[in-house]
SEMAR-725735 format. One record per atom (N, C-alpha, C): atom name; x, y, z; residue number from 1. Coordinates in steps of 0.02 Angstrom, whole numbers. Last residue first. Example, Ala and Ser with C-alpha at 12.3 -4.5 7.8 and 13.67 -1.06 7.14 Angstrom:
2
@name=N; x=642; y=-112; z=354; resi=2
@name=CA; x=684; y=-53; z=357; resi=2
@name=C; x=645; y=2; z=394; resi=2
@name=N; x=660; y=-284; z=390; resi=1
@name=CA; x=615; y=-225; z=390; resi=1
@name=C; x=660; y=-165; z=390; resi=1
end
This chain:
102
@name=N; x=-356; y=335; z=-340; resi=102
@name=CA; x=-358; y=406; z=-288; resi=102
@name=C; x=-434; y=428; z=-280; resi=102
@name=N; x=-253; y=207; z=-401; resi=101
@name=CA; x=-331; y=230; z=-363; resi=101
@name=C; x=-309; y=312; z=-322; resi=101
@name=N; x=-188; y=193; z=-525; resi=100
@name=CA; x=-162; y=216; z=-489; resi=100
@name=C; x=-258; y=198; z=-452; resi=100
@name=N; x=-127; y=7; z=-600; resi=99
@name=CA; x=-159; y=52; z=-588; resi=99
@name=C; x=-163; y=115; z=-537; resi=99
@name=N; x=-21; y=-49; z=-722; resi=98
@name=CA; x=-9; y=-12; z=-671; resi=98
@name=C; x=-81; y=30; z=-641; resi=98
@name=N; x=-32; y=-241; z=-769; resi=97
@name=CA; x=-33; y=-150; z=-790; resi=97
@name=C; x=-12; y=-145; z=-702; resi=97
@name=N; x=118; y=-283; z=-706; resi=96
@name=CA; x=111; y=-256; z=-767; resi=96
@name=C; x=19; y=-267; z=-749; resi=96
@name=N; x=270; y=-268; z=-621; resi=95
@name=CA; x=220; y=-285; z=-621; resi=95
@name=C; x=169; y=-229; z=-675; resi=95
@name=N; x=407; y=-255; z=-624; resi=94
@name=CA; x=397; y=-306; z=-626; resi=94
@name=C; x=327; y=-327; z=-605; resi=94
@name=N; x=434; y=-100; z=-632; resi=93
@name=CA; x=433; y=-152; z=-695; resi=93
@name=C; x=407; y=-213; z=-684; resi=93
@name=N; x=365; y=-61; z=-499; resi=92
@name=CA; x=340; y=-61; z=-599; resi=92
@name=C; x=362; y=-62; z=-628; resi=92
@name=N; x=459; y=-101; z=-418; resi=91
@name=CA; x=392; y=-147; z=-425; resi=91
@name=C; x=367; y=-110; z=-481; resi=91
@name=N; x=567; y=-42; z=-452; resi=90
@name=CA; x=559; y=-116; z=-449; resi=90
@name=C; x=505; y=-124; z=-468; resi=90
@name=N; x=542; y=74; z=-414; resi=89
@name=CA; x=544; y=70; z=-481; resi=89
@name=C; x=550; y=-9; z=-483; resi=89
@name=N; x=511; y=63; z=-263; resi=88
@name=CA; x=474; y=78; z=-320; resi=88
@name=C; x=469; y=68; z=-414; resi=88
@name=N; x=636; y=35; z=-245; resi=87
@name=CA; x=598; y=-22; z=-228; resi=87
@name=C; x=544; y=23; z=-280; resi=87
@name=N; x=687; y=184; z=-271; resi=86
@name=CA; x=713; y=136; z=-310; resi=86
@name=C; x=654; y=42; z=-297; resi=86
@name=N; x=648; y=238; z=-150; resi=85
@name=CA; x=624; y=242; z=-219; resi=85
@name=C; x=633; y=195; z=-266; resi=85
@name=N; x=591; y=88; z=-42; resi=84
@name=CA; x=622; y=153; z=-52; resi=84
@name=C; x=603; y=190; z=-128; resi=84
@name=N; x=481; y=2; z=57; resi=83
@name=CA; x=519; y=20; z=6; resi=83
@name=C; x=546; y=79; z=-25; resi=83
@name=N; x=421; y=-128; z=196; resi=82
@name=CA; x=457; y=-36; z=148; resi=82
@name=C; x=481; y=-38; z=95; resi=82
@name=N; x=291; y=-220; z=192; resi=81
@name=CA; x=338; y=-201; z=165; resi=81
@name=C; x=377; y=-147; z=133; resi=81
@name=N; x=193; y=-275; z=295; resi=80
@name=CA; x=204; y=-224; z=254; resi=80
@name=C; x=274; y=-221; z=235; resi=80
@name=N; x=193; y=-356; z=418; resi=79
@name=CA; x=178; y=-380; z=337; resi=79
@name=C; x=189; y=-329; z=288; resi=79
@name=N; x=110; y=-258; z=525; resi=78
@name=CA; x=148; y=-302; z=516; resi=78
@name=C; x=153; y=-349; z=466; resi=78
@name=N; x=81; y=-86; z=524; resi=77
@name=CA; x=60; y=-162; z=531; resi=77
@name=C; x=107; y=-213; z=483; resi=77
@name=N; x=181; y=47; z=591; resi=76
@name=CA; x=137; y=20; z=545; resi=76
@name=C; x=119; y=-50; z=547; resi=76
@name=N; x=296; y=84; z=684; resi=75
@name=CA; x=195; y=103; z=699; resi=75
@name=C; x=156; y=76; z=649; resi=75
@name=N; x=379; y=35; z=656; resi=74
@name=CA; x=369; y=23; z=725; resi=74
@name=C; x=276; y=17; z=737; resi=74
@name=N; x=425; y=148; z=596; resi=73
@name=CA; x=417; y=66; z=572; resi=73
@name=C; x=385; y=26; z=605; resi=73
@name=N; x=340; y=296; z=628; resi=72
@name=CA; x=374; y=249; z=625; resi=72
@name=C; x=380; y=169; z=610; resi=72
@name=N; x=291; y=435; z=525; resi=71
@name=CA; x=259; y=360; z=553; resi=71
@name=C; x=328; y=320; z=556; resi=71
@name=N; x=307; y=555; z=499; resi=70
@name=CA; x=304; y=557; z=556; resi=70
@name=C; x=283; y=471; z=585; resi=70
@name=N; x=291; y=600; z=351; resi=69
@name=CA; x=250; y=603; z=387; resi=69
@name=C; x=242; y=575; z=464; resi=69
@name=N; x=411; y=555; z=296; resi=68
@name=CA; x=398; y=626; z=294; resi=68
@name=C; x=318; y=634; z=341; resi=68
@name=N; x=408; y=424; z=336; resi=67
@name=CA; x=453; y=476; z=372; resi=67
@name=C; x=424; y=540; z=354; resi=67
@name=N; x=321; y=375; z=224; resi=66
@name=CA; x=306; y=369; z=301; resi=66
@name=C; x=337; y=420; z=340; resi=66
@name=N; x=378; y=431; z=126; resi=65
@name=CA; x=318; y=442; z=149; resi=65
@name=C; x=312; y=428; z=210; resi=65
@name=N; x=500; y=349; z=124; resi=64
@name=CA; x=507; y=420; z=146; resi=64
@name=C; x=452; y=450; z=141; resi=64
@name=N; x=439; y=211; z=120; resi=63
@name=CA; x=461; y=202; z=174; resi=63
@name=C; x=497; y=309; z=172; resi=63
@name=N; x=289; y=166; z=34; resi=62
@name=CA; x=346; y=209; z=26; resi=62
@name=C; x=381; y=232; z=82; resi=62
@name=N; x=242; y=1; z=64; resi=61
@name=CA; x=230; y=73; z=106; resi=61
@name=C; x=292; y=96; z=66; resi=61
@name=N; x=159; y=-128; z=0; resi=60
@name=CA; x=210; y=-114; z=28; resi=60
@name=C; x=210; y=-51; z=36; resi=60
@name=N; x=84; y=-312; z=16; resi=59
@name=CA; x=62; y=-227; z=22; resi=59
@name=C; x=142; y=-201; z=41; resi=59
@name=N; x=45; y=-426; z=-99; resi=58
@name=CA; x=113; y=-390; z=-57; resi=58
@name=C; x=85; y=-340; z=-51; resi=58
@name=N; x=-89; y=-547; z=-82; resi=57
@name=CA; x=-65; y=-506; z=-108; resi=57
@name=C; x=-9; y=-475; z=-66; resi=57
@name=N; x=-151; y=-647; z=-8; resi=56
@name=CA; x=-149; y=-659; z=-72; resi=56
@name=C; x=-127; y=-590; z=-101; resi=56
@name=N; x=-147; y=-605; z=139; resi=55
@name=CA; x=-145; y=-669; z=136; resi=55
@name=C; x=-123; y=-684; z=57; resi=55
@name=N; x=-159; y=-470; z=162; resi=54
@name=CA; x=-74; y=-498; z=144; resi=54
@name=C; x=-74; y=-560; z=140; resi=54
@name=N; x=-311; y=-461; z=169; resi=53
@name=CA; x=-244; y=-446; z=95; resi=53
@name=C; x=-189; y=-438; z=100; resi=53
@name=N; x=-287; y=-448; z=303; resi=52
@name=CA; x=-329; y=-487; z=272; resi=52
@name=C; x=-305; y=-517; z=191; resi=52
@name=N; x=-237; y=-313; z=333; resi=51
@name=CA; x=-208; y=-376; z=357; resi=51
@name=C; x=-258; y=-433; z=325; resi=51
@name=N; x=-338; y=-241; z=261; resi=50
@name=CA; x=-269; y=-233; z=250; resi=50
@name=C; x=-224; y=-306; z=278; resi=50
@name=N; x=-449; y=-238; z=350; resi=49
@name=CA; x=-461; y=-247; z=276; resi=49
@name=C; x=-373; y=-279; z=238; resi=49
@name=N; x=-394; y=-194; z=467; resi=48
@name=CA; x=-393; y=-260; z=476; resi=48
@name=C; x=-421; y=-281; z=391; resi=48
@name=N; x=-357; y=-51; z=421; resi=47
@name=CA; x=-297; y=-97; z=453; resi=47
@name=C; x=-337; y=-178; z=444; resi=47
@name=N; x=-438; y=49; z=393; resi=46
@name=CA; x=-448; y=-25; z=345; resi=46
@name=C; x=-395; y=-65; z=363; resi=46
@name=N; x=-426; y=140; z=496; resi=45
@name=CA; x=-471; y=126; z=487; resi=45
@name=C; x=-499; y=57; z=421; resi=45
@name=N; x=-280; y=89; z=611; resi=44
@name=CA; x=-316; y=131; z=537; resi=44
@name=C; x=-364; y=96; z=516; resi=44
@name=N; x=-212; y=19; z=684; resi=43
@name=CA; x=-282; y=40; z=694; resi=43
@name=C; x=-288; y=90; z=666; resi=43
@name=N; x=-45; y=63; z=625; resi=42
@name=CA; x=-91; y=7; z=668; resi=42
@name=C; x=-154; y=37; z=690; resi=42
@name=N; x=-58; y=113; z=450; resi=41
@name=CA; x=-19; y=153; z=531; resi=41
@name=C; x=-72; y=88; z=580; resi=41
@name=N; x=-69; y=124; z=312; resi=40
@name=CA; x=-25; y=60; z=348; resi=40
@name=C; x=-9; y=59; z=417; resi=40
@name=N; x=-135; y=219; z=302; resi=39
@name=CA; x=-165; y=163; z=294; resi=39
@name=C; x=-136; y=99; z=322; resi=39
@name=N; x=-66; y=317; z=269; resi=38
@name=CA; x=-88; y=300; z=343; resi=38
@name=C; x=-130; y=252; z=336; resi=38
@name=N; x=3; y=316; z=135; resi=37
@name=CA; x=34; y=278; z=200; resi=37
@name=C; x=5; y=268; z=256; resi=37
@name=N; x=-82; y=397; z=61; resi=36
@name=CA; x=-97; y=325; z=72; resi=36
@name=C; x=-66; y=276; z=123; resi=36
@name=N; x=-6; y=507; z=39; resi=35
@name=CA; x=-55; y=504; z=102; resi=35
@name=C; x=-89; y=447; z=99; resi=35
@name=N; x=118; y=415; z=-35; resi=34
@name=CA; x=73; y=512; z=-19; resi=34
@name=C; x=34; y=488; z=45; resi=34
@name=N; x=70; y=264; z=-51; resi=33
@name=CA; x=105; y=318; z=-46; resi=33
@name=C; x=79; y=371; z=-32; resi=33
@name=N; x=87; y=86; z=-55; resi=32
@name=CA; x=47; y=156; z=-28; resi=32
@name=C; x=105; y=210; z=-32; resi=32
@name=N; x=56; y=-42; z=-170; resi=31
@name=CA; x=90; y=17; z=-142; resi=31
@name=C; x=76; y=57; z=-130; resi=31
@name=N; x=20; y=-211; z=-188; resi=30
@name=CA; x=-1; y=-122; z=-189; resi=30
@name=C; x=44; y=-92; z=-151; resi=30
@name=N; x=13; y=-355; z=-306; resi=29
@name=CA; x=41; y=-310; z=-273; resi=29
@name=C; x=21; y=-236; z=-247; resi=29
@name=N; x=-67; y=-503; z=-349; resi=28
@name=CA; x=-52; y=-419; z=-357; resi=28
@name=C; x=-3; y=-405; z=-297; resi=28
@name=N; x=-69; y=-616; z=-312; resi=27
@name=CA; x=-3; y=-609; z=-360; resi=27
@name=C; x=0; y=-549; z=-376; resi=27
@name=N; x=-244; y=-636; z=-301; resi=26
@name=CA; x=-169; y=-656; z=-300; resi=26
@name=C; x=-118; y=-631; z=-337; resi=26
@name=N; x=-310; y=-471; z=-341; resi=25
@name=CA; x=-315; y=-534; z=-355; resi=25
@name=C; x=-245; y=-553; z=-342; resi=25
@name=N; x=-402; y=-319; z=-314; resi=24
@name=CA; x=-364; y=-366; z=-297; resi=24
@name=C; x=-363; y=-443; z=-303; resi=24
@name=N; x=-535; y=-285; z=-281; resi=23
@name=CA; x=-521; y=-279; z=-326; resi=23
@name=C; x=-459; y=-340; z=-374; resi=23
@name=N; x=-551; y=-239; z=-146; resi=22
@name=CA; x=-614; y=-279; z=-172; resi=22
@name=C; x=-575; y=-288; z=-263; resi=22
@name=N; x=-441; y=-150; z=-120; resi=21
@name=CA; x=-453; y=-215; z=-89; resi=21
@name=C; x=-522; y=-261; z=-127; resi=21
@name=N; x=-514; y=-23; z=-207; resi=20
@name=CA; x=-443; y=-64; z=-228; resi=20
@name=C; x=-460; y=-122; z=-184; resi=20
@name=N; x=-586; y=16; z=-116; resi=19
@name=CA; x=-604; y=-9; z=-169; resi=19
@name=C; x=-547; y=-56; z=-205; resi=19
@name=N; x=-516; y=40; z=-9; resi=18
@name=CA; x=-568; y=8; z=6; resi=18
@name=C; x=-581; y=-37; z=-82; resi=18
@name=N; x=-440; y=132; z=-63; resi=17
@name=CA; x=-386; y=83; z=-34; resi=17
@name=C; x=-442; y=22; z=-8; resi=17
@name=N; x=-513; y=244; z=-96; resi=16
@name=CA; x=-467; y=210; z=-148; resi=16
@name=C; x=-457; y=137; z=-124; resi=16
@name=N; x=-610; y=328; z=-19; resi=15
@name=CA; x=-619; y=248; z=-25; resi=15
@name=C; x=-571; y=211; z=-62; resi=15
@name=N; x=-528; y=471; z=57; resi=14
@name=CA; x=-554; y=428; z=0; resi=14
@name=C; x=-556; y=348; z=6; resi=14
@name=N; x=-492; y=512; z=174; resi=13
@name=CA; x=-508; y=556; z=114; resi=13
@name=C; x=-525; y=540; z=72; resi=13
@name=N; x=-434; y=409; z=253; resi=12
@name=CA; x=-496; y=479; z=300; resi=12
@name=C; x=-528; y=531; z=256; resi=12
@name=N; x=-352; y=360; z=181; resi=11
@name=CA; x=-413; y=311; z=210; resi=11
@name=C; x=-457; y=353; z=215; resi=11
@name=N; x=-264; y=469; z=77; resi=10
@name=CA; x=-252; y=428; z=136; resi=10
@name=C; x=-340; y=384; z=149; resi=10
@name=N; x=-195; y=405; z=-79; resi=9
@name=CA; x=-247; y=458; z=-43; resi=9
@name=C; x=-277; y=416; z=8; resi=9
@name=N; x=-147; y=323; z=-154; resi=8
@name=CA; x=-88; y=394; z=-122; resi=8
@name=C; x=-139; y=428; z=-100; resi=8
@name=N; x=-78; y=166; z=-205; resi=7
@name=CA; x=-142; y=199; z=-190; resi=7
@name=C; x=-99; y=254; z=-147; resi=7
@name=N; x=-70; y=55; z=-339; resi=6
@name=CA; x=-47; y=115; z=-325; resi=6
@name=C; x=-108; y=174; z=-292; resi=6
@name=N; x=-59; y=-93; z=-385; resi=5
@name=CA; x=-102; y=-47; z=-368; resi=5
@name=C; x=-70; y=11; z=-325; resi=5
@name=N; x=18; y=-200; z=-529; resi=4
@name=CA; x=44; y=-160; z=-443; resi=4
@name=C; x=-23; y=-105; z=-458; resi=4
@name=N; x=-50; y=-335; z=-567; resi=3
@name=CA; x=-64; y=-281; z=-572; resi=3
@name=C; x=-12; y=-262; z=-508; resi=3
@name=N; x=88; y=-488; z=-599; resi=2
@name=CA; x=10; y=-472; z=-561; resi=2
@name=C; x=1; y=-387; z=-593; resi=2
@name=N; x=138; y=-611; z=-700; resi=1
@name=CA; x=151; y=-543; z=-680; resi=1
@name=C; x=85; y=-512; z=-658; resi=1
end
């Protein structure tokens, strides 16, 4: 059972999603949310940090973050994985600890 990393503060406001990647070990998992979703938008500023860490880890996007913010499926990088609320509550149970980065 890996760590799920929990990151909600977008790229343009904090290193979370930088630091978190250096952090990361196979079999983790991360989830963007709040304003961590633009992280997943194509040529965001850790997009290629990001495609790099879908080799040994699941990145997945709160898919009504994205909407509430105007990003289509369309617009985020490829490998990501939506998830709804409920996909949320998935992934913390089935991943143990929980860290948040902000």
């Amino acid at each position: 059972m890996g760590v799920l990393h929990l990151v909600n503060r977008s790229p343009g406001q904090s290193t979370a999603l930088s630091c978190c990647l250096q952090r990361v070990r196979p079999g983790d998992a991360i989830l963007l949310l709040e304003g961590g979703v633009y992280a997943a938008f194509k040529g965001s500023s850790v997009a290629p940090s990001l495609l790099e860490s879908l080799a040994d880890v699941t990145v997945h996007a709160l898919a009504p973050d994205l909407a509430l913010r105007g990003i289509a499926q369309q617009d985020i990088l490829t490998g990501i994985v939506l998830v709804d609320y409920e996909g949320f509550v998935g992934l913390s149970i089935s991943h143990s600890p929980i860290i948040s980065w902000s």
